[in-house]
C-alpha positions in Angstrom: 1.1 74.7 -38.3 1.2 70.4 -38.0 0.0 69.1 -34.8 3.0 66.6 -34.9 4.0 66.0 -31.5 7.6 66.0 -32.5 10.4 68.1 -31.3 12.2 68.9 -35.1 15.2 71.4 -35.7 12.7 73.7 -37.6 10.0 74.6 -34.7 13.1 74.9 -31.7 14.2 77.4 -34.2 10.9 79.1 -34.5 10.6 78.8 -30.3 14.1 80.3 -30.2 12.4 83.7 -32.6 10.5 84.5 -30.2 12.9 84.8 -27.6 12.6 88.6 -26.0 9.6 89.5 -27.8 7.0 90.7 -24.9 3.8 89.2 -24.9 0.6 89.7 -24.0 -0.5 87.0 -20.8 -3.4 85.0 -21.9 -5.7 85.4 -18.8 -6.0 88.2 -16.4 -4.8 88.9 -13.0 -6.2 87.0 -10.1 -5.5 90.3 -8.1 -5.8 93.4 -9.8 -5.0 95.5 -6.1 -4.2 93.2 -3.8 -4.8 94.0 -0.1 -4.2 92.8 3.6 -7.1 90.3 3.1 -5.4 89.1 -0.4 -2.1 88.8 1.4 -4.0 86.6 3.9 -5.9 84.3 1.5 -2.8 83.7 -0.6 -0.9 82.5 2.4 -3.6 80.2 3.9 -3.6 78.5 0.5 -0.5 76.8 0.7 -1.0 76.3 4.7 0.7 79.4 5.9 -0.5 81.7 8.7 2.7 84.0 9.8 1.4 87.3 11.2 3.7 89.1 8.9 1.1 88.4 6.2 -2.0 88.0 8.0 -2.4 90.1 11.2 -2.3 93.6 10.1 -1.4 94.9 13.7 1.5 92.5 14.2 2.8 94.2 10.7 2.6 97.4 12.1 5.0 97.0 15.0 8.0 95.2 12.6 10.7 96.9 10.2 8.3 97.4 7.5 5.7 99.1 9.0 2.8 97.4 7.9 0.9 94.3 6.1 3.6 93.0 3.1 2.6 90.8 0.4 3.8 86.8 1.0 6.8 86.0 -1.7 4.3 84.1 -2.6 1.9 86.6 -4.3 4.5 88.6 -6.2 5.6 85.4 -9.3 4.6 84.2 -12.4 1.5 82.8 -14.2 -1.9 85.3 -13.7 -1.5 85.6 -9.8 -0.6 89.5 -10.2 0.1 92.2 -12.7 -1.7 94.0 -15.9 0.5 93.4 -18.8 2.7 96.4 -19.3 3.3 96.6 -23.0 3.6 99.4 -25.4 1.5 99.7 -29.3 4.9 98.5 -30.8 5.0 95.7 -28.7 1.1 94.7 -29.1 1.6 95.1 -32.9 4.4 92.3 -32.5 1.5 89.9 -31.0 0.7 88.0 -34.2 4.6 86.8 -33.9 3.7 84.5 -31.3 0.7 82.9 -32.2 0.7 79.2 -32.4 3.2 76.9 -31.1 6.4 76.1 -32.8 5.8 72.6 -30.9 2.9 72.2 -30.9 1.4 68.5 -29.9 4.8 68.2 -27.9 3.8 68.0 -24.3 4.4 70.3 -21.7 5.1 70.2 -18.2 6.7 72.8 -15.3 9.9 71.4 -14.2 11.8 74.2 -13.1 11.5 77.8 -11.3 14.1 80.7 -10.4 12.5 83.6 -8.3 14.2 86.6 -7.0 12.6 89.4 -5.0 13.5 92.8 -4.7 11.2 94.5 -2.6 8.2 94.4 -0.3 4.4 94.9 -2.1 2.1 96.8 0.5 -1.5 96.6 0.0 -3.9 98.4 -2.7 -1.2 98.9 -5.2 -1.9 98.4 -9.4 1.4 96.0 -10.3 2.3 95.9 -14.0 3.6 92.9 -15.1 5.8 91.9 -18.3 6.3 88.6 -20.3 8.7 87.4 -22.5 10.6 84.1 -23.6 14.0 84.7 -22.2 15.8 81.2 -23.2 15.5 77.7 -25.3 17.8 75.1 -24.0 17.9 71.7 -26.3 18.9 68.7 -24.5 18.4 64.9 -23.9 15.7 63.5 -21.7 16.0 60.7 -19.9 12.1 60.6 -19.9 11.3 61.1 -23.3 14.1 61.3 -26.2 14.5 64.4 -27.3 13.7 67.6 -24.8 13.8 71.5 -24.7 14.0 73.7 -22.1 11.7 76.1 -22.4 12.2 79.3 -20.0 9.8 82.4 -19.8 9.9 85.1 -17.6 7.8 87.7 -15.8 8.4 90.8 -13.9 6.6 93.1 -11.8 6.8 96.2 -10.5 4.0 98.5 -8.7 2.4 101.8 -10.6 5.0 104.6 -8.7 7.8 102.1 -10.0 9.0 100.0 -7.7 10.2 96.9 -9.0 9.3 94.0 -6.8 10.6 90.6 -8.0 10.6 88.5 -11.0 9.9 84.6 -11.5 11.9 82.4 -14.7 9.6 79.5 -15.3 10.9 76.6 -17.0 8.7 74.4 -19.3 9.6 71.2 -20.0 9.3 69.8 -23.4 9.0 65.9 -24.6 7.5 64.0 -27.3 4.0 62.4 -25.9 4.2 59.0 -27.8 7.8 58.6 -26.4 6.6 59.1 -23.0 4.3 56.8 -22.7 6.0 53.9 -23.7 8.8 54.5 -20.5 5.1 53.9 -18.1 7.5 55.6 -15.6 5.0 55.7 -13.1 2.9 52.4 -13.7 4.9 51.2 -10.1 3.5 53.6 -8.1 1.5 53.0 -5.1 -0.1 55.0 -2.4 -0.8 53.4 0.7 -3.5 53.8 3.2 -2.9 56.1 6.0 -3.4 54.6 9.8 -4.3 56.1 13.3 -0.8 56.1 14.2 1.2 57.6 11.0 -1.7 60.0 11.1 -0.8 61.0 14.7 2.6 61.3 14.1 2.2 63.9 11.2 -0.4 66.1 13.4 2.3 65.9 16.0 4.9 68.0 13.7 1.7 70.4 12.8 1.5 71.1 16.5 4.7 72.6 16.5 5.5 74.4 14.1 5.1 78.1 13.7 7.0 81.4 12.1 10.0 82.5 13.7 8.4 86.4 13.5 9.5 89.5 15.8 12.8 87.4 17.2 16.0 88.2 14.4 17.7 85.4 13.3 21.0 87.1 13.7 23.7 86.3 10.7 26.3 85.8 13.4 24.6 83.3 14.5 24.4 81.3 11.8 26.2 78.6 10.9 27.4 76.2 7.6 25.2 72.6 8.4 22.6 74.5 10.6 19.3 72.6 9.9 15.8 74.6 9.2 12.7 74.3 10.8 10.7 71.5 8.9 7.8 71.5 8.1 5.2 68.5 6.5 2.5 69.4 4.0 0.1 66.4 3.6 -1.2 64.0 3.3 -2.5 65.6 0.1 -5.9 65.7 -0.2 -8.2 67.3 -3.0 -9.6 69.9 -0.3 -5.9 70.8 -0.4 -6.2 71.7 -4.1 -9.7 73.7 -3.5 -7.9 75.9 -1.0 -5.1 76.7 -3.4 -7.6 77.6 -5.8 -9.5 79.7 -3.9 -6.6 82.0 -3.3 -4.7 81.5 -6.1 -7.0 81.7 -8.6 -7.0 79.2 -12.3 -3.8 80.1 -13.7 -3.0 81.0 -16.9 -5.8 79.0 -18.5 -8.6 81.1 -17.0 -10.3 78.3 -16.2 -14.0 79.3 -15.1 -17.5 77.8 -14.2 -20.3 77.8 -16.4 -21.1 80.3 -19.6 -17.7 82.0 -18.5 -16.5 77.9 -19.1 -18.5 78.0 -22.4 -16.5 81.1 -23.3 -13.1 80.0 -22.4 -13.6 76.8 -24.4 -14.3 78.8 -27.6 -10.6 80.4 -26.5 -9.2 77.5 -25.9 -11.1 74.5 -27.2 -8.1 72.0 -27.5 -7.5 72.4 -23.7 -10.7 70.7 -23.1 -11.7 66.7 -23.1 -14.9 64.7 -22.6 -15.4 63.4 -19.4 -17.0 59.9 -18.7 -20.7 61.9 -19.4 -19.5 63.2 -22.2 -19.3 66.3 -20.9 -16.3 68.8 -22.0 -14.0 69.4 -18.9 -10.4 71.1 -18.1 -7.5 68.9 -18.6 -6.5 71.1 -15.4 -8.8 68.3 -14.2 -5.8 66.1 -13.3 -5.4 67.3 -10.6 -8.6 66.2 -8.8 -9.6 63.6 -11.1 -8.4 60.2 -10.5 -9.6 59.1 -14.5 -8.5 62.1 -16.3 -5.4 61.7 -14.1 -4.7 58.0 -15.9 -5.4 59.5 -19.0 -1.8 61.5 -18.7 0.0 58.3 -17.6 -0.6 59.2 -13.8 -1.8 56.3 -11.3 -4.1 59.1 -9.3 -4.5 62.9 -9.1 -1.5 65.0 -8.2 -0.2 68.6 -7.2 0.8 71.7 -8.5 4.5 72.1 -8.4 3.8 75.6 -7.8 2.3 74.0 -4.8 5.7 72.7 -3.4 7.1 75.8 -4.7 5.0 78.0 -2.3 5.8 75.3 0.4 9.4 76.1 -0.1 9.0 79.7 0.3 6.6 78.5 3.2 9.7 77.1 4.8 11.8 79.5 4.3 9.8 82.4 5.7 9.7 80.3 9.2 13.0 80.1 9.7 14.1 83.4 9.0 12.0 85.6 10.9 10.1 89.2 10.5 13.6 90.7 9.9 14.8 88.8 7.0 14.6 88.8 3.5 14.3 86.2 1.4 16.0 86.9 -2.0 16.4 84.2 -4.5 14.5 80.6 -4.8 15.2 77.5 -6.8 13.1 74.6 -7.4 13.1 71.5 -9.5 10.2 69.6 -9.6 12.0 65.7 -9.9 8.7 63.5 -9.1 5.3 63.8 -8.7 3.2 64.5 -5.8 0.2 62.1 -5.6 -3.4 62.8 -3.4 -2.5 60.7 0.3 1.2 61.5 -0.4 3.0 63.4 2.2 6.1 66.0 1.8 8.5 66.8 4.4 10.2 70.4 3.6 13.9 70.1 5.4 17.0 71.7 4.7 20.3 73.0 6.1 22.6 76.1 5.7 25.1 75.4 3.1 27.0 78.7 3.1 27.0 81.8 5.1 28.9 85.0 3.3 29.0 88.4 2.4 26.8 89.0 -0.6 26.4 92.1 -3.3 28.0 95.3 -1.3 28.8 93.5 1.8 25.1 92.1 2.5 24.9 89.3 5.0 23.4 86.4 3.2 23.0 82.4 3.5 22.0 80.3 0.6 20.1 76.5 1.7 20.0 73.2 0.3 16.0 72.5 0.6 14.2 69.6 -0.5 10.5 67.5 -0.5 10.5 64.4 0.7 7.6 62.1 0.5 6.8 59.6 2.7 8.7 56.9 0.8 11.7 58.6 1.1 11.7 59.8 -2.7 13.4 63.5 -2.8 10.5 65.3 -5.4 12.0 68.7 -5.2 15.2 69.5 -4.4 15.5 73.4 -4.0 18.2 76.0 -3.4 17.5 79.6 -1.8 19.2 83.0 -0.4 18.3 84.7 2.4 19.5 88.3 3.4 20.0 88.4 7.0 20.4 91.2 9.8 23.8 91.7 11.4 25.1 92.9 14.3 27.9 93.8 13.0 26.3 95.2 9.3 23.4 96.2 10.3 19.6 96.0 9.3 18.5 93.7 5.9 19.5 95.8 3.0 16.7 95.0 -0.2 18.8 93.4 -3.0 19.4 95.3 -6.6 17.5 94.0 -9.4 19.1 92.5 -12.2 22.0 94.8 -13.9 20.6 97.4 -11.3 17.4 97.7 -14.0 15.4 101.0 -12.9 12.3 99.5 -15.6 10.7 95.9 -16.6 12.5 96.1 -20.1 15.9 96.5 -18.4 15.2 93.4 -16.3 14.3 91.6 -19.4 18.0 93.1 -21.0 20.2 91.9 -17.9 18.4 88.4 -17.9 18.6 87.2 -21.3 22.0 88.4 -21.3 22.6 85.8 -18.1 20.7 83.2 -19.1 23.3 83.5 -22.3 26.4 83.6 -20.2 24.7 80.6 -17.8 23.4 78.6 -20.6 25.5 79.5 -24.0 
């Protein structure tokens, strides 16, 4: 396969092959049986301490009886879930090896999540992959771009099914890319006493909605959520993500386990300025390696202002609630001493699937030039006093298996994106 680090007619067609084919995830779960104190750790890494997740004795006294898993926990990448994949489909495996593009680079621009019901603790989750879509379009970025959408679902051993996360990856021609220097402006200033205070002020009051319901009656179109800041980034910030969401789908790891994962993966890792062989991951806290990929500094995860969004969204709702559906673009990049400012309103209020009382946001990041990075959509199932409790959404085309999920949503990313 030529490393050509162009986008040609002849490997978006060999990309577009592999769509439905299950595959085998690269790295294992983070969480083979995640428990109360997994539910806890994976909140506090993106900042979030409602009692729903973390106080096992508040849990008991709310609708669902007990610790739930954060939206969080149940999504993509290797967070949860031990592939669930017959001998047919491992036969299939040498399909997808390579990459039809390969040398064209990569990044996460995009994510749809849905959740259909709660995870309780100590449960084995089984977990299934597949490329579900390849979109060609323009980029103003880089010339030539593909969508690149892969999904996971999960469901737990007696069944269940709990949610499933579309991921899209975005794909542009490297040589193309650099010549924009999109980010060569880019500045981040120096945080004083004062702007310091002001964000520690917002951090005093904020806090989960929890055991009060935030009734859909009284709801209304415009309503704003309860903000929330996240910032100013530091790399500490990016250690506690790691510690509780784990390397990702690299398997990134310390030492002969590093050794090991290079031999896996040996084009993943660079020299550093000892001439040592490092993580490209290293971007993210590494202000040189960060230059290297056209970056002024080290920036986020836009999982991390993904999680932030669900962060938000769990607030605002309450115990009672469920939140059913996220979307998130990830415009602009999130730099270390940046700040984000999660706010949104309440752009509809209706009667969903069956007569369930739902509201869908606008949500968006804002950083602390006023630059929106993330502009986000979401649904949330609410009670009623007039309908009743939260009744737990239907998975897609009422699916009662992971490879029924995988039917109904390539068939709707086709009728969304012909």
């Amino acid at each position: 396969m030529v490393d050509s680090g162009k986008i040609t007619d002849e490997g978006v067609a060999g990309l577009r092959a592999r769509i439905g084919i299950p595959q085998a995830y690269p790295a294992p779960p983070h969480y083979r049986r995640p428990g109360e104190d997994a539910f806890r750790q994976v909140a506090r890494a993106y900042g979030d301490d409602n009692p729903l997740w973390c106080d096992p004795d508040h849990a008991a006294g709310t609708r669902w009886k007990g610790s739930i898993a954060p939206p969080a926990l149940v999504g993509g990448d290797s967070l949860i879930g031990e592939d669930s994949l017959s001998a047919e489909e491992l036969a299939r495996q040498s399909e997808l090896r390579g990459d039809p593009l390969r040398g064209v680079h990569a990044f996460y621009a995009a994510s749809e999540r849905e959740w259909w019901a709660p995870l309780g603790p100590d449960r084995r989750i089984r977990r299934r992959t597949a490329l579900v879509d390849v979109v060609d379009q323009p980029s103003e970025f880089g010339g030539r771009g593909i969508q690149e959408w892969t999904a996971q679902a999960f469901r737990t051993d007696d069944g269940t099914l709990l949610g499933a996360q579309y991921r899209m990856m975005y794909r542009t021609e490297r040589e193309k890319a650099r010549e924009r220097k999109k980010y060569d402006d880019i500045a981040v200033g120096h945080w004083d006493e004062a702007a310091i205070a002001e964000v520690d002020a917002h951090y005093a009051q904020e806090g989960p909605r929890g055991a009060e319901p935030r009734w859909w009656e009284d709801v209304s179109v415009g309503d704003p959520i309860s903000t929330l800041v996240k910032g100013p980034l530091t790399v500490t910030d990016m250690i506690c993500w790691h510690v509780g969401m784990g390397m990702g789908m690299y398997d990134v790891a310390p030492l002969r386990l590093g050794y090991l994962n290079r031999q896996r993966i040996p084009r993943f890792y660079h020299l550093d300025e000892l001439g040592v062989p490092d993580v490209m991951q290293r971007v993210h806290w590494d202000p040189s390696f960060a230059r290297k990929s056209g970056n002024p500094t080290t920036f986020d995860y836009g999982r991390m202002r993904e999680t932030w969004l669900i962060h938000a969204c769990t607030d605002w709702m309450g115990d009672d609630a469920w939140l059913w559906r996220l979307r998130v673009e990830f415009r602009k990049f999130n730099y270390v001493g940046d700040v984000q400012w999660i706010e949104g309103r309440v752009a509809r209020r209706y009667l969903a699937d069956e007569g369930r009382p739902a509201v869908d946001l606008e949500l968006h990041t804002r950083n602390q030039r006023g630059e929106t990075t993330s502009p986000a959509t979401a649904t949330v199932l609410l009670p009623s006093r007039e309908h009743g409790p939260v009744r737990l959404p239907e998975p897609p085309g009422r699916a009662a298996s992971l490879a029924g999920v995988f039917d109904a949503t390539i068939a709707g990313f086709r009728r969304e994106r012909p």
